[in-house]
N, C-alpha and C positions, 0 to 999 in steps of 0.2 A: 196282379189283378188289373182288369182294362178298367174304364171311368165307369162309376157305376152310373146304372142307367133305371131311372123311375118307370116301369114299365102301366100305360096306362090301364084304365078297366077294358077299353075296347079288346087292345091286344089280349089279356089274361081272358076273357070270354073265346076267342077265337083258339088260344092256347090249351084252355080245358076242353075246348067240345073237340069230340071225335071227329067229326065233319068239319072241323075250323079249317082256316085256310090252310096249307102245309106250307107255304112261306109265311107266314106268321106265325104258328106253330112254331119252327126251326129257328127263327130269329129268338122267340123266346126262351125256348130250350135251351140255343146259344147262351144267354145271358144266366140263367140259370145255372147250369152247368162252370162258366166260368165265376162263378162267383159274383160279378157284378149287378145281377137281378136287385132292385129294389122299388118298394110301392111306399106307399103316404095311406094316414089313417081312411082321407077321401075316399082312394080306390078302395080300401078294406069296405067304407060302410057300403060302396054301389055292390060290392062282389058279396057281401051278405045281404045285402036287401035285395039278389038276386038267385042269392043258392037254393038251390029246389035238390030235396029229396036226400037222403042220409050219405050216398058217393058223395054228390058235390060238397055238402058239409062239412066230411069229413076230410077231404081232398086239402078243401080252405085252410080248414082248421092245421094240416098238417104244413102247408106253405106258410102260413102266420109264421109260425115255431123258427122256420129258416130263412127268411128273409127279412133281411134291416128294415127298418120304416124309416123315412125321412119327415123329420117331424115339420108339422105347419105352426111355425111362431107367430110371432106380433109383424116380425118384418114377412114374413110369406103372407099375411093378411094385407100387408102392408102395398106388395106387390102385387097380390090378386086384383088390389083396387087399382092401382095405377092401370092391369092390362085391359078394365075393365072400360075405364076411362076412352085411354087410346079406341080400344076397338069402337065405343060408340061416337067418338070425333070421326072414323073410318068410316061408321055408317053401318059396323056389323057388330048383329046382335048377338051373343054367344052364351052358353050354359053357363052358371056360376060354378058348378062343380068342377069343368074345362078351366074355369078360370083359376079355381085352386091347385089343380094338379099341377097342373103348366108352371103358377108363377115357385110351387114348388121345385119344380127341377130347375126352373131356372135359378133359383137363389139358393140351392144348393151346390149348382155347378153340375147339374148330373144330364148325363141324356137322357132322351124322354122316348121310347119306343111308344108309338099309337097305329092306330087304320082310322082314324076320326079328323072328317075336316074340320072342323073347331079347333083342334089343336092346330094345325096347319093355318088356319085365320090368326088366333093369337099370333101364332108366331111370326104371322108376316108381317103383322100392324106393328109389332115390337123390333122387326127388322131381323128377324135371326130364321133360319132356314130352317123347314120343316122334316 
C-alpha cells in the first residue's frame, strides 16, 4: 500500500459529480482503488452537510463503510492552532475547517489530495509544498 493520503472535501465533491474535473476524478479513483484513500471526521461533516438527494447519501453512506478516518486528537487541535497562528503572522486569513483537515494530515504523516488554495496557503506558511 502507497502512504495513505486524507483526501480533502474539495477533491471528494469534484470525485462524486459527473462533471467533476477528470484529473481529479482519476487522482481519486487512484487513491481509492489502491487502498490508500483516507478522510477525517471534518471532511465527513462538510460532505454530509452537503449531500443532496438519496444517490449522494447513499453513495456517502457506502464510502463511510470503506474508508479509514484519521482521527482529530488533542494534538491535531493542537496543530490546527499553531497553523492558524503562523498563517495570521503571514497575513493570511484561512477557514478553520482547512485548518483542521491540513493539521490532520500533517500530524498523521499522511498526504493530503485537495483543488483548494487554502490548503495550498497553509501549507506554504508551514513551509511544506502543496
Amino acid at each position: 500500500m502507497e502512504q495513505v493520503v486524507l483526501i480533502d472535501t474539495s477533491s471528494w465533491i469534484e470525485a462524486l459529480r459527473v462533471s467533476g474535473r477528470p484529473e481529479i476524478r482519476e487522482r481519486v479513483r487512484h487513491f481509492l482503488l489502491n487502498g490508500s484513500a483516507a478522510w477525517c471526521e471534518m471532511v465527513l461533516v462538510e460532505l454530509w452537510n452537503g449531500a443532496r438527494g438519496r444517490y449522494e447519501k447513499k453513495k456517502l453512506a457506502e464510502l463511510e463503510r470503506g474508508i479509514p478516518c484519521l482521527s482529530i486528537t488533542s494534538d491535531v487541535w493542537g496543530l490546527a492552532m499553531e497553523l492558524a497562528r503562523k498563517c495570521r503572522i503571514a497575513g493570511k486569513t484561512v477557514p478553520s475547517t482547512d485548518l483542521v483537515i491540513t493539521a490532520c494530515a500533517l500530524f498523521h504523516r499522511a498526504g493530503i489530495e485537495h483543488c483548494d488554495e487554502h490548503i495550498n496557503t497553509i501549507l506554504k506558511v508551514h513551509g511544506k509544498k502543496g
